[in-house]
N, C-alpha and C positions, 0 to 999 in steps of 0.2 A: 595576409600571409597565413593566420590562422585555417580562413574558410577555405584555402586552396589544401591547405594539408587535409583538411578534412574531406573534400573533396578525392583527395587522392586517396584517403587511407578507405575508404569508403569502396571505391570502386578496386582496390586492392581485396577488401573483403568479401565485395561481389565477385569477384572473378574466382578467390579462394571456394565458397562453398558451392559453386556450379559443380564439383567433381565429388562432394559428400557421398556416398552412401546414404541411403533410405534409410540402412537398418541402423546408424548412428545416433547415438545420444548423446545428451549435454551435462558434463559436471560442472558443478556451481562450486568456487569458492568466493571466503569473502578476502581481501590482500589489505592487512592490518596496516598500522602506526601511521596513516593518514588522519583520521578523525578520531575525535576523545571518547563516541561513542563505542569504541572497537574497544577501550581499555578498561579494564575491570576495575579499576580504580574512579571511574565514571558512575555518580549516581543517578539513576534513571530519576526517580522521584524526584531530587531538586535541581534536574538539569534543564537550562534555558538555552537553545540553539539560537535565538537571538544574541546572548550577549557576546556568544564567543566563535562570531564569523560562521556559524552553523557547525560548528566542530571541528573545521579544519583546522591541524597543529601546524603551527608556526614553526618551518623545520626548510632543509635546504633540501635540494634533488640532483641525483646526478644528471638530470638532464640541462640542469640550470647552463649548466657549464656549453653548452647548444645556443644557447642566447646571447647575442653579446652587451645586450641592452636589460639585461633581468635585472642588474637595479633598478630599474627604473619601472618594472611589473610589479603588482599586486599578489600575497599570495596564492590567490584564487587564479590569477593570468599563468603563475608558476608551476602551479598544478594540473591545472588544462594541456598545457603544454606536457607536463609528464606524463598522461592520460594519450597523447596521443603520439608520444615516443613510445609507452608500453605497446601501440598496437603497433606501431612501424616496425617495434623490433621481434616482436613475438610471432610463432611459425604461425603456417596457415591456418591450424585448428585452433585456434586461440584466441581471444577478442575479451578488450575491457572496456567495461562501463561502469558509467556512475550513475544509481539509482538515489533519485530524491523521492525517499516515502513520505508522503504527507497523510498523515491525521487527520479526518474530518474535523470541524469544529463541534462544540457541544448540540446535540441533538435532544428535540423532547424526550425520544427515550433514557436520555443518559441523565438528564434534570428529572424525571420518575422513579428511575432507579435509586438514586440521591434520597429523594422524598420516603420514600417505601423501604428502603433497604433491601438490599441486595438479595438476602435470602427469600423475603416476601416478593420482590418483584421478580426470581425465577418461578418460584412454586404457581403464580396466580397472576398477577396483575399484567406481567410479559408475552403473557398468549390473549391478552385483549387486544382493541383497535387502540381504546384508548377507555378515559375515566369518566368523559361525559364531558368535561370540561379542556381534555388534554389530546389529541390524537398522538400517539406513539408509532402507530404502524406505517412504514417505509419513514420513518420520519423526518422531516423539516430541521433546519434549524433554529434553534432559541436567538434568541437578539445576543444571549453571550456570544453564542456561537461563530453567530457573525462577526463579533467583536474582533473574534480570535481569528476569522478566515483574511481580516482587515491587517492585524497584528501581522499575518503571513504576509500579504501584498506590500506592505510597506515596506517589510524586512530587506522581500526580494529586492523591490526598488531601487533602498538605500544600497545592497550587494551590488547592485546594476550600477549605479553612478559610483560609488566609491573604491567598491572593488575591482567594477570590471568583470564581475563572474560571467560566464560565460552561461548564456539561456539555456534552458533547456531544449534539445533539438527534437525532442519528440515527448506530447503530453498523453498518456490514460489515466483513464478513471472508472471507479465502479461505476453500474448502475442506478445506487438506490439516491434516491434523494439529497441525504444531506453531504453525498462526495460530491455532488455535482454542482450543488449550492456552492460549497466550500473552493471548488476548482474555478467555478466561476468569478466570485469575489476575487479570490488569491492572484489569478492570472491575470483574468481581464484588464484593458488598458495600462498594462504597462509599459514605461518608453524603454523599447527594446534598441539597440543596435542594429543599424542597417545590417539586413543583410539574413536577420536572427529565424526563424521556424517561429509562424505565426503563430498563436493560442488556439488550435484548434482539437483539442482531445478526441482522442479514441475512446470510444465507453465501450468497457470490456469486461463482457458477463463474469469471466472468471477471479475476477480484482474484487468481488463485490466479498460482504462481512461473513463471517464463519456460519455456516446454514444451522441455526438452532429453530426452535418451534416457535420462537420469538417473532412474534408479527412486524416489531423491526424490523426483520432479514430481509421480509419479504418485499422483493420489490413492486415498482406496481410496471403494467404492461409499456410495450414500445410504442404504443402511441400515442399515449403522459409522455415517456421521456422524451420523442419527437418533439412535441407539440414544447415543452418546456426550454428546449435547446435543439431547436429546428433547425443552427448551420452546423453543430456536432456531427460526426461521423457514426453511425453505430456498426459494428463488426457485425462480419456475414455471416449467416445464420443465429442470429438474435432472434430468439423465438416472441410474436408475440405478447404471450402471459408468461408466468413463469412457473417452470416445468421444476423447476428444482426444489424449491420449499413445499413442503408439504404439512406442515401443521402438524405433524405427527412423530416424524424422527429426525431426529440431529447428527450432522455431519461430524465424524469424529477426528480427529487433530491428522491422525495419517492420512486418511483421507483428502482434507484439507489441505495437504502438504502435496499430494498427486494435483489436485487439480490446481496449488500454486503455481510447482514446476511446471507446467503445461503452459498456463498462462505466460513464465518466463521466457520458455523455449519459445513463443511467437513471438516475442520480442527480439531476442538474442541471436533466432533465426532470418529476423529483415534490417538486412545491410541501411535502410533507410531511415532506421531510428535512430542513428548518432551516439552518440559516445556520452553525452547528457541525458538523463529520462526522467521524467516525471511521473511518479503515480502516486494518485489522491485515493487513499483507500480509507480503510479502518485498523481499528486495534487488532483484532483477532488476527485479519489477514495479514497486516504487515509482523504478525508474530510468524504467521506461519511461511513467510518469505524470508523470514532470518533465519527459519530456520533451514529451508531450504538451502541458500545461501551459506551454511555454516555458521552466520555470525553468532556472536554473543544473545542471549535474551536483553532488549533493551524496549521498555516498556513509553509508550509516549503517553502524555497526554491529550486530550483534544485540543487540533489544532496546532499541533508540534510535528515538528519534520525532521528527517533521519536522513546525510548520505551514505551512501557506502558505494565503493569502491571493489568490483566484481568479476573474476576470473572466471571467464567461460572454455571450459575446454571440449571442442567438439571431439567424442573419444568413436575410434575406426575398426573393425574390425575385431572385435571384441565381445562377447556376451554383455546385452542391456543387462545390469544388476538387478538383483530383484527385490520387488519392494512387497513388505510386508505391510497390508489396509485394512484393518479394521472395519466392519460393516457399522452403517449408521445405525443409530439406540435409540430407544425411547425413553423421552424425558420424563422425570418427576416432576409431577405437578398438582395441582389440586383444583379441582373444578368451583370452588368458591372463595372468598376470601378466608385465609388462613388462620387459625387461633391464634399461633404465633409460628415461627420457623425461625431453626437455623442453621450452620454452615453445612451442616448434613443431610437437611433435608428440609421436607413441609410437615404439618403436623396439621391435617386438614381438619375442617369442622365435621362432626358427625352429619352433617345432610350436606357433605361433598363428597363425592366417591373420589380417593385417590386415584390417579393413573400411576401406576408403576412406583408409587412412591415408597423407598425403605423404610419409613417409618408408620408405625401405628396410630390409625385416629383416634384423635379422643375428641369425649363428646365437649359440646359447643358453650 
């Protein structure tokens, strides 16, 4: 019954945007007191989306009242089912979804930055490949890492047979290495529901980590990420190398936030991604899709995952509003290892020439 409604509402939404206007845009909100992540009384810092069903509250619906067997559903079957009375009863420009961000797991870069500290591993150590012993750039994951992309797979699993939740009907993922690692582990093989959207992700340039000068960022070319997940899909015109990091300047948070929404709008734009979505990102960007989104600031850690619950209103006839973007910056940094640094800046050795840094060298 489920996959016919979906069915239906689907082909409901395809028939709706065939009459769009071109010049229309997408408002993003997020629609509260589903999940504990939405409430301010949620600590990012000690919260485990494991222990408590991934956030969803334990709460009734008026759509319950639709079912006549909902004792007998899970709250996750209870909510799916709200989720697709929201679009049955909502006008044509209007459509919800529920977005699962997932956290990379820990990555070498992120067990370097740990080691070095934060300040010293922006100024210096973050624009190398790596330390001789460590590769950092695009980088892999640690065996924590993987621990933690394991911790996600099983969680799903256990949601899968116990709750019932409902798969996700459409997976993306950045580009860079360790979301693809992490989506790999997390997804792969699990016993889905006849019937379910198989584990096949879209890798989608613009889901990838906030473009700083950080060799992290940088991904490496499409034909690594081919050759590493050859039956993946990669989106049309996937350049390549990458045209976007430059070594030089960093993408700034508005910025960031244009080319989220962008990213969202082809989503939210194909009737084919379902009412469930998956994206295995990173920290930076899943910050900057809340914010897009409206939500709360809700900080994960790696390998932690976020739903939310998301009102798209396609708006007609109307002036696009206008956004104010910030041009990318040049980062501070120091061209050798640091004396010391910190939260304000680097404070480089006298035989490193600062790039752009606000503070004054001192000698070494």
């Amino acid at each position: 019954m489920a996959r016919f409604t979906v069915r239906a509402c689907s082909l409901y939404i395809l028939t709706s945007f065939a009459f769009l206007a071109q010049a229309s845009y997408i408002q993003y909100s997020t629609v509260t007191g589903y999940f504990l992540q939405d409430e301010d009384s949620t600590d990012p810092s000690s919260f485990d989306y494991t222990a408590v069903n991934f956030g969803l509250i334990n709460r009734t619906y008026d759509s319950d009242r639709l079912n006549p067997h909902k004792q007998q559903l899970t709250q996750w079957q209870r909510f799916y089912h709200k989720v697709v009375d929201l679009n049955r009863q909502s006008p044509q420009t209007t459509q919800y979804k529920v977005l699962f961000l997932g956290r990379h797991g820990e990555g070498w870069h992120n067990a370097a930055e740990s080691y070095y500290g934060t300040p010293a591993w922006n100024c210096y150590w973050a624009e190398l490949d790596g330390n001789g012993t460590t590769t950092w750039a695009d980088a892999h994951l640690t065996p924590n890492g993987i621990a933690q992309a394991e911790k996600a797979h099983d969680f799903w699993q256990f949601e899968l047979d116990e709750q019932h939740i409902h798969p996700p009907d459409s997976y993306f993922v950045s580009p860079l290495t360790r979301t693809l690692q992490t989506a790999n582990v997390t997804f792969s093989g699990l016993r889905l529901p006849r019937g379910s959207t198989p584990f096949q992700p879209l890798i989608k340039e613009f889901f990838r980590e906030s473009i700083s000068i950080h060799t992290c960022d940088r991904r490496s070319n499409r034909t690594y990420i081919h050759a590493l997940f050859p039956d993946w899909p990669i989106e049309r015109g996937f350049t390549e190398y990458d045209e976007l990091w430059t070594g030089v300047t960093g993408e700034t948070s508005s910025a960031q936030d244009v080319r989220s929404k962008t990213a969202l709008d082809s989503v939210f734009s194909n009737h084919n991604t379902g009412f469930f979505v998956s994206v295995t990102s990173h920290s930076g960007e899943i910050s900057s899709i809340l914010r897009v989104l409206g939500h709360r600031a809700f900080s994960l850690s790696t390998g932690a995952v976020i739903p939310v619950l998301v009102k798209a209103e396609t708006v007609l006839d109307r002036p696009r509003p206008s956004t104010t973007t910030q041009p990318w910056t040049v980062s501070p940094h120091c061209t050798a290892p640091p004396v010391t640094s910190i939260s304000a800046g680097c404070v480089c050795a006298s035989s490193a020439t600062p790039v752009t840094t606000p503070l004054v060298p001192t000698s070494a």
